[in-house]
C-alpha positions in Angstrom: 49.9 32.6 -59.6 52.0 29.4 -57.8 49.6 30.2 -55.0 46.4 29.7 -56.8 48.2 26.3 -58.6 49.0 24.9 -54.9 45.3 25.6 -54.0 44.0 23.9 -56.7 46.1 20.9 -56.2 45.3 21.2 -52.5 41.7 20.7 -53.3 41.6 18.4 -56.1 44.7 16.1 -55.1 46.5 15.8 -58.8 45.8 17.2 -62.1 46.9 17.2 -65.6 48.6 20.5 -66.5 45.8 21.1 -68.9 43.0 20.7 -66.2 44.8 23.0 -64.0 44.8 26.0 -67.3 40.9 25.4 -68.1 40.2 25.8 -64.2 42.8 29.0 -63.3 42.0 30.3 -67.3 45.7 30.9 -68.0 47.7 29.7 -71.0 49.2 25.8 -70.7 52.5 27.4 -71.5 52.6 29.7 -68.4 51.1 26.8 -66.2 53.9 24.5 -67.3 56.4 27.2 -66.2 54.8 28.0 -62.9 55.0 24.1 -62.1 58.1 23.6 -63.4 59.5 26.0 -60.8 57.2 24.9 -58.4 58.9 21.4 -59.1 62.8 22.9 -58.5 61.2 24.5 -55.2 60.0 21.2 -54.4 56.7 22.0 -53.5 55.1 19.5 -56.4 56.0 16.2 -58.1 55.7 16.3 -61.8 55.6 13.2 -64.2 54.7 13.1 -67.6 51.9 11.1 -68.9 49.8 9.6 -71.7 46.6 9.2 -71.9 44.2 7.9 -74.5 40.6 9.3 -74.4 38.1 8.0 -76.9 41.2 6.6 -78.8 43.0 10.3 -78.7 46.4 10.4 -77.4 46.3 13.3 -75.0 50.1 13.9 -73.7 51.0 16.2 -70.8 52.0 16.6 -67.0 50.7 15.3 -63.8 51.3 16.8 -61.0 50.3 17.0 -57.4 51.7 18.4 -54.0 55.0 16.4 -52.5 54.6 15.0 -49.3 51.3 14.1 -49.7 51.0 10.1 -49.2 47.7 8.5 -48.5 46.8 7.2 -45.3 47.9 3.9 -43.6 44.7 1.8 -43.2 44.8 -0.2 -40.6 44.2 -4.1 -39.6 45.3 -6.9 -41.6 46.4 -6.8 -45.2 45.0 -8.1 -48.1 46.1 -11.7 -48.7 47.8 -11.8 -45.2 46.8 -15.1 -43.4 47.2 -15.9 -40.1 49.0 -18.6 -38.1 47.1 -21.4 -37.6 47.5 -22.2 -34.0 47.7 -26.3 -33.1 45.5 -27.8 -30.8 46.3 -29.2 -27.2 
């Protein structure tokens, strides 16, 4: 079952606890326990979170694979001025 978890995190990039149930159809309760060990093992990072959809507070866990940072993107960076050069 942690298998089929990392695959779906592999291929959707992070996901609510609940998402990850409705798309492996297993019970929240043995998702959250999967992850949590999954967590110890450090294979995910977990954080809980709050959401509020159509003004319903939805509460549960985000998680997603650890050591997955995005890409450095390369040239300058936003706001980043360079130095004006004086003429001769």
């Amino acid at each position: 079952m942690q298998a089929s978890i990392l695959q779906f995190l592999k291929t959707s990039g992070e996901g609510l606890d609940i998402d990850i149930a409705k798309a492996l159809r297993m019970p929240v309760k043995e998702v959250k326990s999967h992850v949590s060990r999954l967590s110890s093992e450090g294979e995910v990072i977990c954080c809980d979170v709050t959401r509020y959809v159509d003004g319903k507070k939805i509460e549960g866990v985000s998680c997603r694979l650890s050591g997955n940072l995005p890409s450095f993107s390369r040239g300058p960076k936003p706001g980043a001025k360079r130095a004006a050069t004086k003429p001769k």
